[in-house]
N, C-alpha and C positions, 0 to 999 in steps of 0.2 A: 475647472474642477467642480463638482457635483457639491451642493452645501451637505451639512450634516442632516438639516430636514428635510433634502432633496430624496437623499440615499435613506432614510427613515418611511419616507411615505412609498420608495419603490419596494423597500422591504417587503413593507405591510402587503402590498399588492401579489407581492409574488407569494409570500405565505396564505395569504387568501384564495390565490392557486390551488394551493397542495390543501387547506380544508374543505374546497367542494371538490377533490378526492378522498375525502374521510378521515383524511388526516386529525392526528390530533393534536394540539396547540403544548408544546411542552417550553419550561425554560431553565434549564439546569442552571445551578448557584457559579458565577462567576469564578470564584475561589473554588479551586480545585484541589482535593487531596494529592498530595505530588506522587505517594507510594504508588498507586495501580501504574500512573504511566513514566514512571523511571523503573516497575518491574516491565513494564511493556516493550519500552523502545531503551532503558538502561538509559546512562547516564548522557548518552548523545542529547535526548532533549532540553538539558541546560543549555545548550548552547541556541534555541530556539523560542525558551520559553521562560517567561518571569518568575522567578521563585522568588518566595517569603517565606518568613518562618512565623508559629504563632506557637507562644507558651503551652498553651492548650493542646492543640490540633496539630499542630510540629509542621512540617514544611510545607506548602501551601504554592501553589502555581497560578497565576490568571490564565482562565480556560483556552489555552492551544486552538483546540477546536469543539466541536460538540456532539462529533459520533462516539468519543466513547462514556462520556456520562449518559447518553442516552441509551448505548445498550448497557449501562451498569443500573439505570434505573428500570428498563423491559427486563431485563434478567432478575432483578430484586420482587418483580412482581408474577414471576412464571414466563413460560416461553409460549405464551398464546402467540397467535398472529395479529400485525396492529399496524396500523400507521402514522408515523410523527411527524410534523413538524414544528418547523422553529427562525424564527428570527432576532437577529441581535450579535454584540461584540464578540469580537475572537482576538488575542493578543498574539503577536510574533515579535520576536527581539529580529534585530536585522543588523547584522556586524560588519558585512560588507558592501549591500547598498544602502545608502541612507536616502534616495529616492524613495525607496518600497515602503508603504504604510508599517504600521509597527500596534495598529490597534485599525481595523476595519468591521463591517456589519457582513457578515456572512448569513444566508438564508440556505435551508434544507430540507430536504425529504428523504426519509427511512422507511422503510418496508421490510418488515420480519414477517414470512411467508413459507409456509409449508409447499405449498400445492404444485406450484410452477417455477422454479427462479429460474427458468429464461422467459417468462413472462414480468415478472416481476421485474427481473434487467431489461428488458425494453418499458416495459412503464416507466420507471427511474428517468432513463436514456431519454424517453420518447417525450414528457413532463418539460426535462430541461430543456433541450433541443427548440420544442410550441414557443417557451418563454422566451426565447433567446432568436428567434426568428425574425429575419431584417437586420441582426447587427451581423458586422463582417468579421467572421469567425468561422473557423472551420473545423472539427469533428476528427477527433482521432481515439481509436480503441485498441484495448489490448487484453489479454489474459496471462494473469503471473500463473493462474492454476496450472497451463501448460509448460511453465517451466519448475515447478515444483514436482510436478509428476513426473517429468524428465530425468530430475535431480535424485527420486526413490529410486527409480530405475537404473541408474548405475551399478554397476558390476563393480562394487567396491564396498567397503565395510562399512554398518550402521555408523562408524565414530565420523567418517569422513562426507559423509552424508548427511550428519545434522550440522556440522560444519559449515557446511554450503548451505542448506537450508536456513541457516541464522545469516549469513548474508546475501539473501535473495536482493534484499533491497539495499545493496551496497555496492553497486556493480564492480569497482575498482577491487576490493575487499573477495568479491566473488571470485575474477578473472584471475587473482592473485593467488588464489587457492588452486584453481583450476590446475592453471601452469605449473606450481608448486606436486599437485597430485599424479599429472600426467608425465612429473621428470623435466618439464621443460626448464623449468626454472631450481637450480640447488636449494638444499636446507640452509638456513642460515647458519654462518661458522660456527659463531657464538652456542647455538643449538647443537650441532654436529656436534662438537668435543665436547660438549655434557654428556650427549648421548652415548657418544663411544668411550666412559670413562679418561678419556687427556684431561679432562678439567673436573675435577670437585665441586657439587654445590656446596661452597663455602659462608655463602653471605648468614650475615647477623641474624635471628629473628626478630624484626623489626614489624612484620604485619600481623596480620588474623588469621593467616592459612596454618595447620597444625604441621609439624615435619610429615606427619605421616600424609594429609593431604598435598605436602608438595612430593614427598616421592611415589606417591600414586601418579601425578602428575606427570612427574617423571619418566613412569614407567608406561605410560600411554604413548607418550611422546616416541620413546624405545618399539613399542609394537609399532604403534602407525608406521615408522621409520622402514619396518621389514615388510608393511603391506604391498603389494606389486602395481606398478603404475598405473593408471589409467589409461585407457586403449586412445590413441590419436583418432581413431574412428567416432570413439564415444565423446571427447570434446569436440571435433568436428560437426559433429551432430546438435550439443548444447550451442556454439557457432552459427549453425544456419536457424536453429529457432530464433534466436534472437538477432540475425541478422534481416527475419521477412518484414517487412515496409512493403505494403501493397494494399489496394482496395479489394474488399473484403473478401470476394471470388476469386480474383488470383490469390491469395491470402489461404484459401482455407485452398484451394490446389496445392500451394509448396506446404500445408502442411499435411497434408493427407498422403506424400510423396516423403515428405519424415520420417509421418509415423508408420511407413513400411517397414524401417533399418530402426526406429526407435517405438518398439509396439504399447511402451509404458504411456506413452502421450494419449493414446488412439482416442479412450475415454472422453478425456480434457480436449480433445481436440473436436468430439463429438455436439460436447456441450458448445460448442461455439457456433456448431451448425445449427444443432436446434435455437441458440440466438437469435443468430442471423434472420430464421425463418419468422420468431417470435419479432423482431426491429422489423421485417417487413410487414408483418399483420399490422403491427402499428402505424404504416405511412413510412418510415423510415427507408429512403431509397438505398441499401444496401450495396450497389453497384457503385456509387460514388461515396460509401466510408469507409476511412485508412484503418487499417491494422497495422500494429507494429507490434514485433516480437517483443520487445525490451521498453514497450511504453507502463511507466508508474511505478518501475525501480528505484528512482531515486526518492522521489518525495511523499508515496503512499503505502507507509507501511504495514499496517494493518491490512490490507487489502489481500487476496487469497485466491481471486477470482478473474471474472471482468472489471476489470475499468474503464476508464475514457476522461475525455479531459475536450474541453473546449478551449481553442488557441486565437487572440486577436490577430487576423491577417496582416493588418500592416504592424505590429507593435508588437516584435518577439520579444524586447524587454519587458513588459507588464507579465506576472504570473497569470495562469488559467482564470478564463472567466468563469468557467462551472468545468469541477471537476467530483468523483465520485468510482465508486464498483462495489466489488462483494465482499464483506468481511465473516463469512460463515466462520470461521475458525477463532474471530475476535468473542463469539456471544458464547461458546464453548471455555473457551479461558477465564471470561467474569460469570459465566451462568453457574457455577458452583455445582456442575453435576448437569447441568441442563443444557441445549443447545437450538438451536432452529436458524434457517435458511434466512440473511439479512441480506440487504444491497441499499444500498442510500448517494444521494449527491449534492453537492452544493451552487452556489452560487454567491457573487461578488457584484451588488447590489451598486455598487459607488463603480464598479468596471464598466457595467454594462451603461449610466448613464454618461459615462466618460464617452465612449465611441457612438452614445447617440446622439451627441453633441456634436462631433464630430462629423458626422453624417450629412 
């Protein structure tokens, strides 16, 4: 295992990287206000992330990660175009392996850009990939944009579609909805006989919701119930998006063969083209990088766009040596009125001299 001033001085190196790109040297405050990212990701990130509390300042997290104080701090000073980066600790609680670090050095590069974001996604891409060249590691991409635009695209009601849309990144969560929308799977009993009056909501008022907020509640529950199922064509269709695993060109063939039967994608599925073209200008042999439909659902939630993730070949137990994509919809949420085109990605400084040791 790599020392602490081993992993310190590759930092430094790869952040000296990203400032003769222009980068600019940023170092967000350890202590993180807990509000923005339990409004973010809700209450799921306790179970990932250190919280304190302070008299003052009230609940208080060691920093997760560092793309969203960096775009809380690009958004607090206007939405020019810029570039960050940054080295230094990132904290993860870890409840189920106790192998996996629980406090490591994560390095980064952000790019908030008007002009190009499929140039920009290959810079990000094309940056980590240089640095990470010789370790055995192999390149896999994807775009959630394409399955979000899928998701608008359904022949079914606003309510049932934001639905899905809040758990893009929950796949289980998601599929559970699907089956649920399309009939495949019954309403729950317990729901069912509220709905159809057999049962009373009787219980206590014991929480914060006002009666009137739970029989609204109720009464959505009641519509959704009458809404008409979703068409087995149309989950079939959410199915083979996230079923394509293919290098890049067979990849954008099954999905251009989609978005015949699903024309809401076509756009999103556009943008990957002109990626694709913008990773080739860069050197990036495009012939040999994996697409998957369903890659960055589970662990990058912010994430709106392209992704990708760098995988160690022999070691599927270590998490990603560099992972990253687009959060355009993240700097909208904290820009307070403001918004602009971002994409950023990281890297695991203490990963990469792991397997070059090994080497």
């Amino acid at each position: 295992m790599p020392t602490r001033s081993e992993t310190l001085a590759k930092a430094a190196m790869l952040r000296a990287m990203f400032e003769a790109q222009g980068a600019l040297v940023v170092e967000p405050p350890i202590l993180q206000p807990a509000e923005t990212l339990l409004d973010l990701y809700g209450e799921d990130i306790r179970a990932r992330a250190y919280v304190t509390s302070d008299a003052l300042r009230g609940e208080q997290m060691l920093r997760p990660d560092y793309t969203v104080p960096v775009v809380q701090m690009h958004m607090a000073h206007g939405a020019d175009s810029a570039r960050y980066t940054y080295a230094g600790e990132v904290f993860r609680r870890q409840e189920h392996d106790p192998a996996r670090a629980n406090e490591f050095i994560q390095v980064g590069y952000e790019v908030f850009d008007r002009a190009d974001p499929a140039a920009a996604d290959a810079e990000v891409f094309a940056l980590i990939s240089e640095a990470l060249r010789g370790l055995p590691v192999t390149a896999v991409t994807g775009d959630i944009g394409i399955l979000m635009a899928a998701v608008k695209g359904l022949e079914t009601t606003q309510r049932r579609k934001d639905a899905l849309m809040r758990h893009i990144w929950r796949p289980r969560r998601f599929r559970s909805l699907l089956d649920r929308y399309s009939g495949k799977t019954p309403v729950p009993a317990t729901r069912a006989a509220l709905l159809d009056g057999t049962v009373k909501n009787e219980a206590p008022m014991i929480g914060l919701r006002s009666t009137q907020e739970i029989e609204a509640r109720i009464e959505a529950l009641r519509e959704d119930a009458l809404t008409p199922a979703l068409s087995g064509e149309q989950v079939s269709l959410i199915a083979a998006l996230l079923d394509v695993r293919e290098m890049m060109p067979n990849a954008l063939s099954r999905l251009h063969d989609i978005a015949v039967d699903l024309p809401a994608i076509a756009e999103a599925v556009n943008l990957v083209v002109a990626r694709a073209e913008a990773l080739a200008a860069r050197g990036i042999d495009t012939d040999v990088l994996a697409f998957e439909g369903s890659f960055g659902r589970s662990s990058m939630e912010y994430y709106d766009g392209f992704v990708f993730g760098f995988r160690a070949d022999m070691r599927p137990d270590l998490p990603a040596v560099a992972s990253g994509g687009r959060y355009d919809a993240l700097t909208k949420r904290l820009g307070q009125g403001d918004e602009i085109p971002a994409v950023g990605g990281v890297m695991r400084p203490g990963l990469m001299l792991e397997l070059e040791a090994k080497q």
